[in-house]
Structure formats: C-alpha cells, structure tokens
C-alpha positions as a printed NumPy array, in Angstrom:
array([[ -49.398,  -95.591,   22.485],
       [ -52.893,  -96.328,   21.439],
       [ -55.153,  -98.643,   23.251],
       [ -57.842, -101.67 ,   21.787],
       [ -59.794, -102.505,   25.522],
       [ -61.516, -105.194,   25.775],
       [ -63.981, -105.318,   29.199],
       [ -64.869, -108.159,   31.22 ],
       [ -65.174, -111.177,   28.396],
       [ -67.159, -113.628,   30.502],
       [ -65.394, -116.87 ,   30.452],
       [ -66.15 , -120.226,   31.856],
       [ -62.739, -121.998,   32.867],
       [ -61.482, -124.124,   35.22 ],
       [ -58.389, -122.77 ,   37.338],
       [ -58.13 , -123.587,   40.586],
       [ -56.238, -124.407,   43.634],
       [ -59.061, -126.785,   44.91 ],
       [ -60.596, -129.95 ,   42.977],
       [ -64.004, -128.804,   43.304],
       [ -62.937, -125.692,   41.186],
       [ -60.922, -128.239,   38.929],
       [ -63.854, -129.887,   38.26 ],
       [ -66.94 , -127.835,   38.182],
       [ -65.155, -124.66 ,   36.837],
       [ -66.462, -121.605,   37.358],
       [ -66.971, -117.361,   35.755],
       [ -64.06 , -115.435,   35.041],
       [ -64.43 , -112.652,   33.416],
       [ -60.631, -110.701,   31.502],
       [ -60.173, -107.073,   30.687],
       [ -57.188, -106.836,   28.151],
       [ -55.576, -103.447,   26.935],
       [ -53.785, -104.04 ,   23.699],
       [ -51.004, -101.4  ,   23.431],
       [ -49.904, -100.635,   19.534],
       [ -49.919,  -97.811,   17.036],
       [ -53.122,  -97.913,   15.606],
       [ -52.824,  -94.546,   13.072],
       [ -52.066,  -96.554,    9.916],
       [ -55.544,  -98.6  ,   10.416],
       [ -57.423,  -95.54 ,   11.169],
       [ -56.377,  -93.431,    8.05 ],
       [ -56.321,  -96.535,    5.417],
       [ -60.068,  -98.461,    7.55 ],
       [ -57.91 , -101.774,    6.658],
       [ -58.241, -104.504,    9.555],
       [ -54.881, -106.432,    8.363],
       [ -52.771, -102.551,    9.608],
       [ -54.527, -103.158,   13.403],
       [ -56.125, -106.32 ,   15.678],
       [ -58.748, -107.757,   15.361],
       [ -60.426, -107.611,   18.729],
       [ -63.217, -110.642,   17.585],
       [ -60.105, -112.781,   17.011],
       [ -58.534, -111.56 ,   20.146],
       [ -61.764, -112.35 ,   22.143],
       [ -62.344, -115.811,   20.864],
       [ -58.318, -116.563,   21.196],
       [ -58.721, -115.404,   24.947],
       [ -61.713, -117.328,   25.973],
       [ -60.378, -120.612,   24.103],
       [ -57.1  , -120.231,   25.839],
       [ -58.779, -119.611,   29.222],
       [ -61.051, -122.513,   29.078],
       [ -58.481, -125.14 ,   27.476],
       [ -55.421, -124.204,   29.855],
       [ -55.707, -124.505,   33.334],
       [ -54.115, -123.184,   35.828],
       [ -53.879, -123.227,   39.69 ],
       [ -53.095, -119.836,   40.477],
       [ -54.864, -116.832,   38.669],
       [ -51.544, -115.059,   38.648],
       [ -49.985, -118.032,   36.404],
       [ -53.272, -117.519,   34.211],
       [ -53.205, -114.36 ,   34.07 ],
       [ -49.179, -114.516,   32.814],
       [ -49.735, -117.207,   30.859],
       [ -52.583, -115.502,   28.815],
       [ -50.052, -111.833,   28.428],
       [ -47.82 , -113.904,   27.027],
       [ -50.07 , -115.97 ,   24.416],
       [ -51.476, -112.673,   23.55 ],
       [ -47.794, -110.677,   22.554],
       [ -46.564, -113.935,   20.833],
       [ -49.344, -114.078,   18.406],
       [ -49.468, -110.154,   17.95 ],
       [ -46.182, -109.247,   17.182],
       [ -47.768, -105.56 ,   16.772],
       [ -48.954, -104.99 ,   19.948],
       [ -46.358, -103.667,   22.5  ],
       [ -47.82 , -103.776,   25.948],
       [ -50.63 , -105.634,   27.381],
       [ -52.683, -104.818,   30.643],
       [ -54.442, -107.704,   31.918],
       [ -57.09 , -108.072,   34.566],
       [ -58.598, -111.966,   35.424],
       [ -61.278, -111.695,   37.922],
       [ -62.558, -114.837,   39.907],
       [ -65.62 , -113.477,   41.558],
       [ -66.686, -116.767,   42.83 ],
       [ -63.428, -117.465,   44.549],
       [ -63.718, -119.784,   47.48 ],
       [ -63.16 , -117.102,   50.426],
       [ -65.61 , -117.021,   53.437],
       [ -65.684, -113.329,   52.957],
       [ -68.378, -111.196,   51.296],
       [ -66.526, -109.244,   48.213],
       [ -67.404, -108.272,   44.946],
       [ -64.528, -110.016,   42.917],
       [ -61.252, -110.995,   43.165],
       [ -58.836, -110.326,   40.311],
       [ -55.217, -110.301,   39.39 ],
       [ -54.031, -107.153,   37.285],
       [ -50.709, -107.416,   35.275],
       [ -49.114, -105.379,   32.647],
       [ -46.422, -107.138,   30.265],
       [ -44.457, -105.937,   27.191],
       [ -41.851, -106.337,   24.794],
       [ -38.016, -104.959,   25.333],
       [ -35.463, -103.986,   23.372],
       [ -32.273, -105.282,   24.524],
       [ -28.38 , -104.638,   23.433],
       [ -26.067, -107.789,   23.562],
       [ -22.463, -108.267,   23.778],
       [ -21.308, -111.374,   21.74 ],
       [ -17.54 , -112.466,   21.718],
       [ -15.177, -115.791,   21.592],
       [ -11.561, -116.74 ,   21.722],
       [ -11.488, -120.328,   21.721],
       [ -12.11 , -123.059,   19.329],
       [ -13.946, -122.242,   15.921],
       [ -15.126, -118.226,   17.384],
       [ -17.048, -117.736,   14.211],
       [ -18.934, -121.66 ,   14.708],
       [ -19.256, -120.576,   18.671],
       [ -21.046, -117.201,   18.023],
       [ -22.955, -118.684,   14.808],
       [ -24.21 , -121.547,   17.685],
       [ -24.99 , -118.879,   20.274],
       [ -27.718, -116.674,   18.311],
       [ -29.528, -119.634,   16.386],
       [ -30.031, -120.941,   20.258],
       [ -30.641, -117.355,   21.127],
       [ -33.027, -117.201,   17.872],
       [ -34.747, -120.204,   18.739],
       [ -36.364, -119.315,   21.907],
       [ -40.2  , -118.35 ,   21.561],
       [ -39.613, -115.2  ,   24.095],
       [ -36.5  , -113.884,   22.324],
       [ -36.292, -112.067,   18.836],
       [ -32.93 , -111.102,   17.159],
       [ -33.772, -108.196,   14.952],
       [ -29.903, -107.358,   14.489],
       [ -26.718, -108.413,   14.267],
       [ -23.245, -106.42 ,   13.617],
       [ -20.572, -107.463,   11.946],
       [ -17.51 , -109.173,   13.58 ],
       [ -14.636, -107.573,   14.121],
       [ -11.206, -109.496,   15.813],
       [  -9.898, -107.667,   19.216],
       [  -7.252, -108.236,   20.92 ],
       [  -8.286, -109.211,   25.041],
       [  -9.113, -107.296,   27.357],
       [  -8.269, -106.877,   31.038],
       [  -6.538, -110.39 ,   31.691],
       [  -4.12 , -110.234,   28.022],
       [  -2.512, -113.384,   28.364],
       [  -4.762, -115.071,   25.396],
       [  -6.069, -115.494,   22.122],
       [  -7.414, -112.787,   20.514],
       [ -11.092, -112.416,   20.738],
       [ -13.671, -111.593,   17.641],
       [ -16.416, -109.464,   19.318],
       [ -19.622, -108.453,   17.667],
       [ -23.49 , -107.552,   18.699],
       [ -27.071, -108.168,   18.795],
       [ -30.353, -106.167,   19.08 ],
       [ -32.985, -108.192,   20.305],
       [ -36.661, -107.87 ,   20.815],
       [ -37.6  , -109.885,   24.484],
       [ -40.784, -110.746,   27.073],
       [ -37.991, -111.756,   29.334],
       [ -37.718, -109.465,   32.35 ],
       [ -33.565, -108.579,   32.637],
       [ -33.156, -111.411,   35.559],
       [ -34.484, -114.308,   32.959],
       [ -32.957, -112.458,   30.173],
       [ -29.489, -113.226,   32.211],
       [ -30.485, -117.117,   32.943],
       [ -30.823, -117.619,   29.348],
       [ -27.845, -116.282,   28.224],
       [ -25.654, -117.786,   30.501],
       [ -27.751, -121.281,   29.974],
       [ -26.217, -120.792,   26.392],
       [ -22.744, -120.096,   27.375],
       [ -22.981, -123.144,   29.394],
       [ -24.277, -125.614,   26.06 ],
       [ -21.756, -123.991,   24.186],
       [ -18.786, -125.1  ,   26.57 ],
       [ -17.985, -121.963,   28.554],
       [ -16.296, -121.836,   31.622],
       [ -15.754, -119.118,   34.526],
       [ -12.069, -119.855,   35.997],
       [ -10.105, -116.971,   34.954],
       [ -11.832, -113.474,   35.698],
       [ -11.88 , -112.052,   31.828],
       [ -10.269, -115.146,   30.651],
       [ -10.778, -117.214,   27.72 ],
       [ -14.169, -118.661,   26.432],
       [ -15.969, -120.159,   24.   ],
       [ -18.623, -118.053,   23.901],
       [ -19.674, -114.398,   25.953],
       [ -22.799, -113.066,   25.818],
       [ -24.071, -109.677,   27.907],
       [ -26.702, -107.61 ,   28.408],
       [ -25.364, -104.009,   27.3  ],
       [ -28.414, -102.06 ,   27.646],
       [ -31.612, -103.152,   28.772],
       [ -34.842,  -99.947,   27.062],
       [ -33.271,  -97.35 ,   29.034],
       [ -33.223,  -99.419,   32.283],
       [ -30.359,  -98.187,   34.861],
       [ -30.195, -101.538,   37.648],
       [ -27.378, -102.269,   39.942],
       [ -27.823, -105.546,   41.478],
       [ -24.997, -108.165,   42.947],
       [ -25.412, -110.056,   39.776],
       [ -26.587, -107.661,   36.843],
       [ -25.53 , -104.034,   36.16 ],
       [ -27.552, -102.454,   33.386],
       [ -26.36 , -100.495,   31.387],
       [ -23.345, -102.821,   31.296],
       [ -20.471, -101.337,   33.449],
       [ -17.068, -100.058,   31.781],
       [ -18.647, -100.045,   28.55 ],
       [ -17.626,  -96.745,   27.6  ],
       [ -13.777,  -97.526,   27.819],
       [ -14.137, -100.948,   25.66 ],
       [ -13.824, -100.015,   21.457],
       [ -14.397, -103.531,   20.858],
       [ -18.093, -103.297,   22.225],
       [ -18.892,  -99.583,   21.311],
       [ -17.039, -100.493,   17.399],
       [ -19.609, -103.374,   16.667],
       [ -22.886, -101.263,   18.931],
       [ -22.462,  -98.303,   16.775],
       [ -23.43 , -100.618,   13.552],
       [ -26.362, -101.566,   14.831],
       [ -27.367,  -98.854,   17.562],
       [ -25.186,  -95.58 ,   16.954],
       [ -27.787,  -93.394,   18.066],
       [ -28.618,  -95.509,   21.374],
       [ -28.488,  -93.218,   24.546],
       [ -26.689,  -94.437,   27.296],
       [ -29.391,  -93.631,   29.881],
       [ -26.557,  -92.607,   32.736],
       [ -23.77 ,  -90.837,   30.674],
       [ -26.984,  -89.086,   28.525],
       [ -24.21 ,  -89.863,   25.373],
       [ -25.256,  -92.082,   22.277],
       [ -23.233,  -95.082,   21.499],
       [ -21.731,  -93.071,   18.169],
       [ -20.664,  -90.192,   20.766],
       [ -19.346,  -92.799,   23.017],
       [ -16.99 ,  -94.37 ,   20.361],
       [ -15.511,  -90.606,   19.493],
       [ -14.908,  -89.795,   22.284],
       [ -12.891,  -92.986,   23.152],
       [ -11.109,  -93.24 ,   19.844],
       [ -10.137,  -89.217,   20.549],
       [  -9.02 ,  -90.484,   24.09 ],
       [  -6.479,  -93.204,   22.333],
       [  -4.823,  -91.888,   19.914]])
C-alpha cells in the first residue's frame, strides 16, 4: 500500500497526567503514515483521488491541542481514530506522539508512543426465530449501521432455515453482512452481543430460540481461538444456512484454515447432502 508521511508536526497541547502539564501544556511533536492507494492521484495530478496532507496537518494539530488527554497512549488512539473516520480512503495509519518534555528525572531524548490502526473487513452471521424475524434483523443492522466505528457495506438476502442443533423450534430466517470495522475482534464481539441484548435476546437454551443472532464468521483472514471467540467461526462449513446467504455476498472469501472459498465450501456441502 502506498504511504503519505508526515514527520514530527510540532504541536503545542496539553495532555497530561499532572496539573502543571494540564495547565501550562507543553511540545509534542506526531509522525503519521497514511496508508491508501495513491495510483489514481498520481496518473490523473487531481488532489480530490488522494489526501490532502495540509488538511491532514491542520486537522491533527487542532485535534491535539483542543482534546486532551491524560495518557499519550489515549492521545495517540484517539487521534488514529479521528484520522480513519474522516478519511474513509486511507486504510492503515502509523502513529508516533512524542512528549520530549515529559516529567521523568531521567536524561532522554523523547518519549513517544507508536501505534498502528486500520480498518477490517468482517463477515457476520445474522438470524432470528422469534417475534417479527424480519423487524428483529431490520433493528439489528440500523443499530449495527449506526455506530461511528462500524460500516455495513453488504447485506444478503434472507433465506428461512429450519434450526439447527437444538430442533425443537421455530424455524429461523438466516442471512449476512459484510462490514467495514476499527473495532479490534474482542470489541467487535461486545458490540454485537450489546445489540442482541437491546433487541431482547436471551442465552438459556444452548442453540435455542432468539430474537436476534449475530456472529463474527470471519474476521480479514484472522485464525483466533480464545475461550470466548473462535475466528473463523467454528462448524461453519457443515451449516448451508450460513454458507447459502455468505456466498451472495462473499463467494470467493477464503476460509484462511480449510484454504477453500465460501462458494467451494457450499458445493461441497450441498454434494455431501444429497
């Protein structure tokens, strides 16, 4: 991916653990990478196909100075994720915020905080079986929608399955999203259980009934196996009624473990029915 760098913009802010730094502020200076494809700008010389980086400068130091923060970590976080909401182009940023007056008794050079943040692609699993199901999932991704941090670029149609594991239900109607996310996986997970929760969902039955369902199918190509998240989601190559509704919006996804697409995936499940 191509790079604009910006080095060391000399800002005079106010972040600070101590009320001496609260008050009299002090120098920071920030070194941003901007990650994005920068080819179309550089064959057509038009400003509007790339960043400006005077824009992105002045942005930057009038964020710095009129936010403050105690920590330069939250600063630094804060400022990534300023700078990838307003420029939905840009993928990846690398940030640097240096505090070389920090108050240590110690002779250094500068102290500095160096993060990198970008946006993810994420699959979702949508489904309900209770109540109105196409009201529930209609309620689920305009909260989903809402949320600054979270883009839905896709959605699949719906398609009405009958349940899975624990039978003894109604049927389900079971579709999916693509979204675009700053969330790492962990927060990803909060939110979308913070939705099932507004939307009346409850966990008594293992695979039983709900008003709403939401998972995290696939994550970029991010393999994690933790007690509460598996990514890529597990046993989704034996359920049609996740792979059905994935392949309309993702058919040529690879599943980074079984090194299959989603479209291959489906085939060779429907094969394995009949």
């Amino acid at each position: 991916m191509d790079k604009i760098c910006i080095r060391r913009l000399e800002v005079y802010a106010y972040h600070g653990v101590y009320e001496e730094e609260k008050r009299l502020g002090q120098k920071f200076y920030i070194t941003a990478e901007l990650e994005l494809d920068t080819r179309k700008a550089g064959v057509t010389d038009d400003l509007q196909a790339s960043v400006n980086y005077g824009e992105v400068c002045q942005r930057m130091a009038e964020w710095t100075k009129k936010n403050r923060r105690k920590l330069i970590e939250a600063a630094a976080e804060d400022l990534a994720r300023y700078l990838l909401l307003q420029y939905p182009m840009v993928r990846k940023v690398t940030l640097e915020l240096e505090k070389p007056g920090a108050p240590v008794p110690y002779a250094f050079d500068t102290v500095l905080v160096h993060i990198a943040r970008s946006r993810h692609r994420a699959l979702l699993g949508i489904g309900s079986n209770l109540g109105d199901r196409q009201m529930n999932l209609a309620a689920a991704i305009q909260l989903l929608d809402t949320v600054p941090d979270v883009k839905v670029l896709k959605r699949s149609p719906f398609y009405e399955t009958a349940p899975y594991g624990y039978t003894d239900q109604p049927a389900f109607i079971n579709g999916c999203l693509e979204i675009e996310t700053l969330y790492t996986p962990e927060e990803l997970l909060v939110l979308l259980h913070d939705i099932e929760h507004k939307l009346g969902r409850t966990r008594e039955i293992h695979w039983g009934p709900r008003t709403v369902d939401l998972d995290i199918l696939f994550y970029d190509d991010l393999i994690l196996d933790t007690p509460d998240l598996q990514i890529p989601h597990i046993d989704l190559a034996n359920r049609e009624f996740v792979l059905k509704p994935l392949s309309d919006i993702a058919g040529t996804f690879r599943h980074p473990l079984l090194n299959q697409t989603v479209n291959e995936l489906l085939a060779v499940l429907k094969k394995k029915n009949k």
